[in-house]
Biotite code that builds the C-alpha atoms (Angstrom):
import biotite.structure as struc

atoms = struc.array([
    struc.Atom([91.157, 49.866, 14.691], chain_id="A", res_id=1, res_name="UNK", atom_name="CA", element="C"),
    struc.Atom([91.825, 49.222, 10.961], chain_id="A", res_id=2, res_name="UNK", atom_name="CA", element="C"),
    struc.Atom([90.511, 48.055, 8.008], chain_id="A", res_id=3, res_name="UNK", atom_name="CA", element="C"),
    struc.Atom([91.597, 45.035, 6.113], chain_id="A", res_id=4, res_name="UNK", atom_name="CA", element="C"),
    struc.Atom([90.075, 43.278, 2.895], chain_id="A", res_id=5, res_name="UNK", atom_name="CA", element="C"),
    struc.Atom([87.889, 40.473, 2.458], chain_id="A", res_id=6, res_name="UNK", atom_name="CA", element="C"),
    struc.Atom([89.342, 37.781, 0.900], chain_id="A", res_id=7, res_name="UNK", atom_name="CA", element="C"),
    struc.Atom([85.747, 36.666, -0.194], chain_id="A", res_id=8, res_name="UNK", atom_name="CA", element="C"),
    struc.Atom([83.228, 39.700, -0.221], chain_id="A", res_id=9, res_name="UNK", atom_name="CA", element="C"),
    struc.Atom([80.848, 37.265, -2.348], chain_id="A", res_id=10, res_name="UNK", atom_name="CA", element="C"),
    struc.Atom([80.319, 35.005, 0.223], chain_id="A", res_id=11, res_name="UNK", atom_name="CA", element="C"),
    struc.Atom([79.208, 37.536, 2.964], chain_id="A", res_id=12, res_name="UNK", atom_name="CA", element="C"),
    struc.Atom([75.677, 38.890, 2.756], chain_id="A", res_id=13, res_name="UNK", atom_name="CA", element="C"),
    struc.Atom([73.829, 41.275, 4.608], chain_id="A", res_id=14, res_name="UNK", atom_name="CA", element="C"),
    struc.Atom([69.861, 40.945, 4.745], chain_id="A", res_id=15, res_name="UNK", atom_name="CA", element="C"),
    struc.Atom([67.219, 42.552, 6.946], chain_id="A", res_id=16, res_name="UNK", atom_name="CA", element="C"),
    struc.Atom([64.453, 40.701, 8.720], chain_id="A", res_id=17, res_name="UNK", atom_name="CA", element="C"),
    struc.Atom([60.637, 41.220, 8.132], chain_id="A", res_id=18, res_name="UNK", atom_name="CA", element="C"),
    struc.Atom([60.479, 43.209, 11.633], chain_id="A", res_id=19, res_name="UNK", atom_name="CA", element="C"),
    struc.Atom([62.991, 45.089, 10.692], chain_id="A", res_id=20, res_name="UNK", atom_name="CA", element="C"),
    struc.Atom([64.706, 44.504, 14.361], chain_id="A", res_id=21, res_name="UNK", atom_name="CA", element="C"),
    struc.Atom([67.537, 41.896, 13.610], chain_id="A", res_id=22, res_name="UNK", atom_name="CA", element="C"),
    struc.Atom([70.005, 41.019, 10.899], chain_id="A", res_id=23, res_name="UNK", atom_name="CA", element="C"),
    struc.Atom([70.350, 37.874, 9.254], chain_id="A", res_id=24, res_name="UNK", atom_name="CA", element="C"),
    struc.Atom([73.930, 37.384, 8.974], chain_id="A", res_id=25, res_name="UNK", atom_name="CA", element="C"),
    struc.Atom([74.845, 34.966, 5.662], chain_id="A", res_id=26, res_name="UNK", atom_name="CA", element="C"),
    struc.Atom([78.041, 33.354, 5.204], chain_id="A", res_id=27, res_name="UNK", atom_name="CA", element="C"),
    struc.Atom([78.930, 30.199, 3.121], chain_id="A", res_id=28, res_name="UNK", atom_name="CA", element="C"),
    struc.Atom([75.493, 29.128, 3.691], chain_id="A", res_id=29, res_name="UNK", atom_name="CA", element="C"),
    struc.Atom([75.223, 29.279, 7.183], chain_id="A", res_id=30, res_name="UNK", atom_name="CA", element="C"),
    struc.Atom([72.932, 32.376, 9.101], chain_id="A", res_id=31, res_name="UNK", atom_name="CA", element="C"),
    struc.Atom([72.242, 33.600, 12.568], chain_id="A", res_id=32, res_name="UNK", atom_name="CA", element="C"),
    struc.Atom([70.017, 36.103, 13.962], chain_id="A", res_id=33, res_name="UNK", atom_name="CA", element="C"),
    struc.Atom([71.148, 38.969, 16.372], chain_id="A", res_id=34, res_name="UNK", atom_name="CA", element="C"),
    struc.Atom([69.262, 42.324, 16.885], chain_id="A", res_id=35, res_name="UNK", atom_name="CA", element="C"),
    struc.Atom([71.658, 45.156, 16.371], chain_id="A", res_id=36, res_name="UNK", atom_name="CA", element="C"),
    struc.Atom([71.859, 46.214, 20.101], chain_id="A", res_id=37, res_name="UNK", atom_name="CA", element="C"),
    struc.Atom([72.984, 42.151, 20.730], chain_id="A", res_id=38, res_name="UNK", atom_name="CA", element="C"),
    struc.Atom([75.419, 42.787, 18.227], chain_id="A", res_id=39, res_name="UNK", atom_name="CA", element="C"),
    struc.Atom([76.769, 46.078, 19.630], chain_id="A", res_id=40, res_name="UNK", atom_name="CA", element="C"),
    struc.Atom([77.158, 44.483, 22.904], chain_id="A", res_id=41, res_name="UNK", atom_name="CA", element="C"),
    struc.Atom([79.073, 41.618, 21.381], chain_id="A", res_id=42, res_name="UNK", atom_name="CA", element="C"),
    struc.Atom([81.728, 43.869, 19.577], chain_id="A", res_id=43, res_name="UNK", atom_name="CA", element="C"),
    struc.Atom([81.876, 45.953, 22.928], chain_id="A", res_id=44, res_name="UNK", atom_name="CA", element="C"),
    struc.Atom([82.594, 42.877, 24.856], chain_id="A", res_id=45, res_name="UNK", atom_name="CA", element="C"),
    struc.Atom([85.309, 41.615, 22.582], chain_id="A", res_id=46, res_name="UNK", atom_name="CA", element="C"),
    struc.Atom([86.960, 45.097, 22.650], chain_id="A", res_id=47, res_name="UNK", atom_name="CA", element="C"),
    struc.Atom([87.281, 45.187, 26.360], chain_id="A", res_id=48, res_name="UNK", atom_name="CA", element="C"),
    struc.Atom([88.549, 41.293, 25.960], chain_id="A", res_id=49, res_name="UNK", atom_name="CA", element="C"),
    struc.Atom([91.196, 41.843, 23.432], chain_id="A", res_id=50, res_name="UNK", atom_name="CA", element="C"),
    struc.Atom([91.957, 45.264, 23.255], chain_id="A", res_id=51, res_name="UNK", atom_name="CA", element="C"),
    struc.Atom([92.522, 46.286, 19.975], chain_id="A", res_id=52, res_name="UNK", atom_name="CA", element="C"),
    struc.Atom([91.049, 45.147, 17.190], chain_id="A", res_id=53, res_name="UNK", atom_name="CA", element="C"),
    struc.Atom([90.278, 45.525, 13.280], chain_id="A", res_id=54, res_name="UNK", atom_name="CA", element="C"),
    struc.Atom([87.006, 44.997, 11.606], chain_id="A", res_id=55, res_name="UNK", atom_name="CA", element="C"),
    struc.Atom([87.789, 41.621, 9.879], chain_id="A", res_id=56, res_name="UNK", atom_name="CA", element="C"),
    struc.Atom([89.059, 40.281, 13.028], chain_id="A", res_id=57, res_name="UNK", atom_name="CA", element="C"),
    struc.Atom([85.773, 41.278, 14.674], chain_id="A", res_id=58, res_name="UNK", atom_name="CA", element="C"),
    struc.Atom([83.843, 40.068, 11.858], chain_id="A", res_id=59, res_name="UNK", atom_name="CA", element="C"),
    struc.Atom([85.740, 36.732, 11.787], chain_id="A", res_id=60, res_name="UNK", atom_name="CA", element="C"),
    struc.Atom([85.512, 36.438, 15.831], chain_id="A", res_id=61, res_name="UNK", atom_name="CA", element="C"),
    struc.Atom([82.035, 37.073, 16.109], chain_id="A", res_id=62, res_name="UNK", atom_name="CA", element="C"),
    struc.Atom([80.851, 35.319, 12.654], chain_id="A", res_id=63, res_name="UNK", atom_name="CA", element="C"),
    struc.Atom([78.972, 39.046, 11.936], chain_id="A", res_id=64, res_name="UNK", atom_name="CA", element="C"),
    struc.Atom([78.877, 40.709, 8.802], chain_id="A", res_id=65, res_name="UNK", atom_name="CA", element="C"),
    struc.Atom([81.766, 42.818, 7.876], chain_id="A", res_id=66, res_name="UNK", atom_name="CA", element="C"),
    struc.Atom([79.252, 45.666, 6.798], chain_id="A", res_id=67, res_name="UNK", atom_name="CA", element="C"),
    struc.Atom([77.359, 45.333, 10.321], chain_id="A", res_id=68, res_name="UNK", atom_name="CA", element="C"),
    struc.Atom([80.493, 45.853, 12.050], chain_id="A", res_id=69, res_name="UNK", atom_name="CA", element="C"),
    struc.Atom([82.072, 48.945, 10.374], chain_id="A", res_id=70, res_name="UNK", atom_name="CA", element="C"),
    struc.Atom([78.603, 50.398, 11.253], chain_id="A", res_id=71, res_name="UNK", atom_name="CA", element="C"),
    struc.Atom([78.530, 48.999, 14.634], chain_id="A", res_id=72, res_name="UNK", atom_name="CA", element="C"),
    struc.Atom([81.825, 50.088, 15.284], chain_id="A", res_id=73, res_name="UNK", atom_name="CA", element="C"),
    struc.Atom([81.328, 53.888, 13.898], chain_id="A", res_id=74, res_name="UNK", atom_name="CA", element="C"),
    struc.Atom([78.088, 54.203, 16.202], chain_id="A", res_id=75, res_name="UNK", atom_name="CA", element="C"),
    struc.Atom([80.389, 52.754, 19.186], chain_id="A", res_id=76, res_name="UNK", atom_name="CA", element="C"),
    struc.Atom([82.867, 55.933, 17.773], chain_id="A", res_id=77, res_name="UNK", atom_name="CA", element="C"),
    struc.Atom([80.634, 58.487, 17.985], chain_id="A", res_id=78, res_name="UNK", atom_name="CA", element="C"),
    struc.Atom([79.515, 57.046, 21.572], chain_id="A", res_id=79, res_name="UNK", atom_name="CA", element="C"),
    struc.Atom([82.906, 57.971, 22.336], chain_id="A", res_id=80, res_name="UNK", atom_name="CA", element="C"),
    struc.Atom([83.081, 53.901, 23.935], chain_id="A", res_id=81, res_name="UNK", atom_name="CA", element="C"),
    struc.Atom([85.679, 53.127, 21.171], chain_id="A", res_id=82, res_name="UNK", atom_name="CA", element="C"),
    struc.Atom([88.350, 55.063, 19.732], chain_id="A", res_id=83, res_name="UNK", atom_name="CA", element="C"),
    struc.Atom([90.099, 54.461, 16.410], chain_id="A", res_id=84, res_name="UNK", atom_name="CA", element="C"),
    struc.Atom([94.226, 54.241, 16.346], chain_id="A", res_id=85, res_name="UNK", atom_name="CA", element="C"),
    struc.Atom([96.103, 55.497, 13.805], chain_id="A", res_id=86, res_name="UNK", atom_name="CA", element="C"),
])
């Protein structure tokens, strides 16, 4: 796992619902919802798909925000269900 840059950080945006339980996910005008744990599960399932992965490619795969997914990713860390490669 790796980090790359952004070649737009304007355009991504990272908001927080009323309830507090999902993310709003903003980019070039478009949104979804997810909850966090949907999200987790989605990174999860991509890692076990492609193997190894960096954060912009998850971002880009999954249409999450970058932010979400560094965080995602170090909670999946410390779960030991992930591992980063140096």
């Amino acid at each position: 796992m790796s980090v790359n840059e952004v070649e737009n950080p304007e355009s991504i945006e990272m908001k927080k619902s009323k309830d507090q339980s999902a993310t709003v996910f903003t980019i070039d005008n478009t949104s979804m919802e997810v909850s966090k744990d949907e999200a987790k599960k989605m990174v999860l399932k991509l890692f076990k798909q492609k193997g190894e992965l960096d954060y912009v490619d998850i971002a880009e795969a999954l249409d999450l925000n970058l932010k979400l997914v560094v965080e995602i990713c170090a909670d999946l860390e410390q779960e030991n269900r992930i591992e980063e490669i140096k």
